[in-house]
N, C-alpha and C positions, 0 to 999 in steps of 0.2 A: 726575850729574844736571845741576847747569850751575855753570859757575865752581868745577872744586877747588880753585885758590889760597887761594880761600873755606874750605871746610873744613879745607884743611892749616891756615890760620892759626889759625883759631878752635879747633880739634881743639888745635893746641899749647899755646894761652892756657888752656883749660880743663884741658888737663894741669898746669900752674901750681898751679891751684886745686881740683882734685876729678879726682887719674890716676884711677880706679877708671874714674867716667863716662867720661870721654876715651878708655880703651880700650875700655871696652865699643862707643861709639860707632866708632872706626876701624872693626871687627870688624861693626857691622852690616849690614846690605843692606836697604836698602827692594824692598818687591815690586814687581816691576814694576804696572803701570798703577793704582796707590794715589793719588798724588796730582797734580793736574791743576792748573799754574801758569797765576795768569794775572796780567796787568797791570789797575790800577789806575788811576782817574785823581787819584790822589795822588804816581802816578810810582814808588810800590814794588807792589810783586807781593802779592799772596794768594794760598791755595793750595784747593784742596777736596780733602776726603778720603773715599778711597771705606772703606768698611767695613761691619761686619754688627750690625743688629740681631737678634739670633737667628739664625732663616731667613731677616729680609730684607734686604736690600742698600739702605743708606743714603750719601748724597752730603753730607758738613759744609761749608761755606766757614768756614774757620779765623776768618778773619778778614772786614767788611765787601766787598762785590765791588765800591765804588766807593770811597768814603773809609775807609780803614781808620787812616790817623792820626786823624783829624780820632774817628773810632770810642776810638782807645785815649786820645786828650785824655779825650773824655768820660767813659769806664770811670773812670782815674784822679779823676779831680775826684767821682764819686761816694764814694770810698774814704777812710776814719777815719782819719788818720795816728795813731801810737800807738804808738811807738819803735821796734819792729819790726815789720813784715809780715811772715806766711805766704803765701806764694803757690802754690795750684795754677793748672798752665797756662803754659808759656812761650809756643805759639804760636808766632811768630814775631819775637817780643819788643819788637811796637810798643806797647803796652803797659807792658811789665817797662821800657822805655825812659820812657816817662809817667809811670810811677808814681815814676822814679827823681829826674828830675826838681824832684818837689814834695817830697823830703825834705830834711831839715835832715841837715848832717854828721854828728852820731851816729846816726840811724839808719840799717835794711839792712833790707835784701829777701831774704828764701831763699825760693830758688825749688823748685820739686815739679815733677815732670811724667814719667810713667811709660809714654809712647807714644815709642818709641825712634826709629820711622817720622816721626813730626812733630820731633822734636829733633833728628834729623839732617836734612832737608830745610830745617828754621831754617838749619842752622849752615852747610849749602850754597849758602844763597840769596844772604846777606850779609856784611858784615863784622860779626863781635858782637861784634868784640875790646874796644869801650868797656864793653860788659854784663858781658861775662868775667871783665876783668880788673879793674873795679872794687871796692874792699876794701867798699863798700856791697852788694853783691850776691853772695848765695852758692847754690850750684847742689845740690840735695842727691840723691842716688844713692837711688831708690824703682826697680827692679828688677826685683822682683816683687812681686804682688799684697801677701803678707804685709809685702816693707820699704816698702810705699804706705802701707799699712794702720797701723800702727804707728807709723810719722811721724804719720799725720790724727791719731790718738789721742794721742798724746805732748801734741800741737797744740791738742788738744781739750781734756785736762784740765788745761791749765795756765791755760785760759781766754784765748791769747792771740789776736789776729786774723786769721782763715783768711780769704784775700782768695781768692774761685773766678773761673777763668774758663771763664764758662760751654759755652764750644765744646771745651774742651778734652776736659770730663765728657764731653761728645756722644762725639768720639772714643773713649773706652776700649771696649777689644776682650775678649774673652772671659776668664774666668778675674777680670776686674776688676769682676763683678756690685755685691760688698761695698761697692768703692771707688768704686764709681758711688750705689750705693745712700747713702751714709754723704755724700757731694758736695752729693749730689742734694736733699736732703734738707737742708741749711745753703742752696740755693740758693731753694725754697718758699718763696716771700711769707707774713708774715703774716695773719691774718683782717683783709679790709679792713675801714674804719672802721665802714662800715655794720653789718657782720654783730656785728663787737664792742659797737655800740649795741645789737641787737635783740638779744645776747646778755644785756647789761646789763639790759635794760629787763625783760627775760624773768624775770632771776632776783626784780627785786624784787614782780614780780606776780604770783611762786609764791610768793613768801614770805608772800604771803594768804591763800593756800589751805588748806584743812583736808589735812595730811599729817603723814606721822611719820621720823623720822630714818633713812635707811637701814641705820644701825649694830645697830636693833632685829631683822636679819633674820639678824646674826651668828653664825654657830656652830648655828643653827637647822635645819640641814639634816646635821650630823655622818654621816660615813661613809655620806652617800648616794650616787647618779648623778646627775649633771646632762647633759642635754642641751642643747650650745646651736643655736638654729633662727635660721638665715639664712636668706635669703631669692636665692641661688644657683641656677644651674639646676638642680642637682641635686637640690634639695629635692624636684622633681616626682617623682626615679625613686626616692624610699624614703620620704615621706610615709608610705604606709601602714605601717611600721615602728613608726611613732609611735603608733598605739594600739595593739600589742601588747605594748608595756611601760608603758603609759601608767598603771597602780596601780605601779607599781616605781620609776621616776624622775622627776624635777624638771624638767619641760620651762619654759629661758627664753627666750622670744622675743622676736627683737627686732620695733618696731614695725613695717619693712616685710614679714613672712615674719605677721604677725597673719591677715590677713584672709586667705593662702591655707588656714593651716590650719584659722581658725575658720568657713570655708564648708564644713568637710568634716568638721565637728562634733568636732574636734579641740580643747580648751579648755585651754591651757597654765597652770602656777603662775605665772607673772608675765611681765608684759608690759614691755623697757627701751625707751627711749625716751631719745636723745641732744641730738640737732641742733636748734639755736635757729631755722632757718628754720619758713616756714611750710608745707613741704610735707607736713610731719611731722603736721600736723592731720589731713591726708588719711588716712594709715597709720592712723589708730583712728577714721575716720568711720565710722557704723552700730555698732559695737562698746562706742561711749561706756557705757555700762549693766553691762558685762560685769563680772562684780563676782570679780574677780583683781585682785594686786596689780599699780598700774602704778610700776615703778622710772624715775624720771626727776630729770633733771640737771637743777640748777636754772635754769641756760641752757637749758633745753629749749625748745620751743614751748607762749609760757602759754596759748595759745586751747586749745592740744590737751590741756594737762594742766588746765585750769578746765572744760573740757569734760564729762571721767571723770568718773564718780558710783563709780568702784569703790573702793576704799582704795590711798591711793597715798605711796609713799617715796619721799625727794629724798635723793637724790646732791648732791656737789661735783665739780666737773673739777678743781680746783688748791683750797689752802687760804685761805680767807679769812676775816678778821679777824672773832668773835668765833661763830665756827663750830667745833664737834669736829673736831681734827685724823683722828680716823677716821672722820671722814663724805666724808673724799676717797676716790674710787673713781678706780684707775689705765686711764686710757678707751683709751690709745692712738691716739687718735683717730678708732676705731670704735667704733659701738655695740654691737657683739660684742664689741671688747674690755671694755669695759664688761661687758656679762654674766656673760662670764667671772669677770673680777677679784672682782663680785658675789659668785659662785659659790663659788668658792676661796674666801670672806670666811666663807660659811656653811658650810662645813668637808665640803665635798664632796669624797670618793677618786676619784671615775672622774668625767670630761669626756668625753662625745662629743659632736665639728661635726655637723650635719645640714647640707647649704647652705651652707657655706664653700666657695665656688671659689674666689674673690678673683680672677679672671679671665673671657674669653667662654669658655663651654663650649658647642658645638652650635649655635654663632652669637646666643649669648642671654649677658646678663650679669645678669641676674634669673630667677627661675623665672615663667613664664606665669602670671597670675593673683594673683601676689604687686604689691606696692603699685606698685612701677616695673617690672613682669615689658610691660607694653605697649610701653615702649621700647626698640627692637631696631635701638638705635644699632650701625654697621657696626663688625667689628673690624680693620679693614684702616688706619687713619688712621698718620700716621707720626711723631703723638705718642707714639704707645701703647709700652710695651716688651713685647720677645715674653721669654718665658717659656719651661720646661719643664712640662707638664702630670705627674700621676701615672704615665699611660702613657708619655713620655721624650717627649711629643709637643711639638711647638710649638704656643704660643696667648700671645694680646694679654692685658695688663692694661694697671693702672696704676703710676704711680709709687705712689700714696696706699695703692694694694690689695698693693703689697710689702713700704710699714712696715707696715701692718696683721699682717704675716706675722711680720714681724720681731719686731716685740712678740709674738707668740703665743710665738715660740718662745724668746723671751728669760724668754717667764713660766712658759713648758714649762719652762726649763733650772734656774728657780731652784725649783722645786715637784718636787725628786724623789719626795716622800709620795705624789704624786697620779698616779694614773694615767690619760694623752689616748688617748682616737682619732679617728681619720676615718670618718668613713661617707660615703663619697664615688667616685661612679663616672667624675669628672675631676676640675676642678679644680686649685690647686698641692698640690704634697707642704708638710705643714707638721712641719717637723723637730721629733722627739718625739711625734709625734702618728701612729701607722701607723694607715694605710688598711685596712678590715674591711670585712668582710662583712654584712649581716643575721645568718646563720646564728652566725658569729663573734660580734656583738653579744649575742647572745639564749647564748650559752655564756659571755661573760662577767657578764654581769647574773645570771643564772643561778648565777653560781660555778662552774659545770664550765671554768672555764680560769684 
């Protein structure tokens, strides 16, 4: 690539410290035309790396394309010292170089990084031998997916500080969905200030309202079906599925998928409602009257929930101080999670999605006529992550629509009692939950399956 002396050296130092890595590295090969050096006006080099989101072909700059010190000065000086670091992301270690910098002699840096392709064009570019071989800095063997994986968790339950670097995440290649997902997800900004006030502000102006404790809906529902209704594109191609079991199951919807199905005189057992913004009013305008229960968080939207004249139950998102600890309902950060969890609380055996795609399906990421079904935002942008559809297809989501996924199937995994499915003609697969049919549907409601 350029300068072996470079890598002989560094290859040797890191046998010192970690032979497993070091041979593994002799022994690789970067692909040809993957990564594209360039010079800096810092006087060291960056690099861009070509690789695949899904089906698309994506271009990283590892590092800054002008200042990449002056970049990794700042990285460091953002970062909590705290005896040790975890570090995902070596990069090309102007950073791991920064952050080494600003520590006191007892502490160390171990470092993560599971792109064998960028860890070798590091160790080709320059000398690392001061990174290497310093008893501050230790380099740890992640491999495969699984020993990535297992480190982050180690890391994770011990509570210590996983320092991400965020180009790094960008890079991981197929097979690292989990370890991107699980990065990804520590690197999400919290709710900014604003949203956290009008979340605050929200719960104390539901707290005036005439409602009763969601706990009361408990066990209420024993060995029924629940249906939960999103508002997906899919919801348009089985809609009518829903009033022919509609005396036999517990349809909950959530507040955006309201008004597609109550124009088509569909009328659900309870309407959930999550999100502390205001668009959320929108989702039950004309409908204020409808005299179902509305389940809503007490961070919800209070215009929307003072609005309802129907009878309505408050939820908790997390536990707070002189609240029933089971008035928390586990949201996931969707309002389908919510539902759900709802669901399962009132001692439901069968869950099926309507409108779970968590993705574009057919170039729509709402169903038409549903509260956001008008925005037919494109799915080509190169934030988006591509996916696998139910059909092995590729399609765009979000970061936010694959913890949605995750939680599903982590709530799948712990609920052996209960039996999920999909009603779903795309969409992602959501593990535990298999894809049926109508006819399917109506034989298991039925008890013939």
């Amino acid at each position: 690539m350029t300068e072996p002396l470079f890598l002989k050296s560094n290859l040797h130092s890191l046998h010192q410290r970690n032979p497993g890595l070091a041979e593994v590295l002799s022994h690789h090969d970067v692909p040809p035309d993957v990564v594209q050096i360039a010079e800096t006006q810092d006087g060291v080099c960056t690099v861009r790396y070509r690789h695949w989101n899904g089906d698309r072909e994506v271009r990283t700059w590892l590092h800054s394309r002008y200042h990449p010190i002056l970049e990794a000065s700042r990285f460091a000086e953002k970062q909590t010292r705290a005896g040790q670091i975890f570090l995902y992301g070596f990069g090309l270690g102007y950073h791991v170089r920064a952050l080494r910098e600003r520590l006191h002699p007892s502490e160390k840096i171990c470092v993560m990084d599971a792109n064998l392709d960028l860890l070798k064009t590091a160790f080709s570019l320059q000398d690392l031998s001061d990174l290497i071989s310093s008893p501050q800095i230790d380099f740890v063997s992640g491999l495969t997916p699984e020993e990535t994986m297992s480190w982050l968790k180690t890391v994770d339950s011990q509570g210590a500080a996983l320092v991400i670097f965020r180009p790094a995440v960008a890079c991981l290649g197929e097979g690292y969905e989990q370890v991107k997902l699980f990065l990804t997800n520590r690197l999400l900004p919290g709710a900014v200030n604003s949203r956290q006030e009008l979340a605050a502000s929200n719960h104390y102006a539901n707290l005036r309202v005439d409602s009763k404790p969601i706990q009361e809906l408990y066990l209420k529902h024993a060995d029924e079906t629940a249906f939960i209704i999103s508002s997906g594109p899919s919801l348009l191609a089985y809609c009518n599925v829903l009033p022919r079991h509609r005396d036999s199951v517990r349809l909950y919807c959530v507040g955006s998928a309201l008004k597609f199905i109550a124009d088509r005189d569909i009328i659900p057992d309870y309407v959930v409602i999550l999100d502390a913004m205001s668009t959320v009013r929108e989702q039950l305008r004309g409908y204020e009257r409808l005299q179902v229960p509305l389940l809503f968080s007490s961070f919800a939207c209070a215009d929307a929930v003072a609005a309802y004249s129907g009878p309505r139950y408050m939820y908790l998102c997390e536990a707070l101080p002189g609240f029933p600890a089971e008035q928390v309902i586990s949201t996931g950060g969707s309002v389908a999670n919510a539902a759900m969890d709802i669901a399962l609380k009132s001692g439901v055996d069968k869950v099926v999605f309507i409108g779970q795609d968590l993705c574009w399906a057919g170039g729509q990421h709402h169903a038409p006529g549903s509260a956001y079904g008008q925005n037919t935002a494109a799915d080509d942008s190169p934030l988006y992550v591509r996916a696998r559809n139910i059909h092995g297809e590729w399609v765009s989501t979000r970061q936010n629509m694959l913890n949605y996924r995750q939680w599903f199937e982590d709530t799948i995994a712990r609920h052996p009692e209960v039996d999920f499915y999909n009603l779903a003609d795309s969409g992602l697969p959501i593990a535990g939950a298999p894809v049926i049919t109508p006819s399917r549907l109506t034989q298991i409601i039925n008890g013939l399956a």
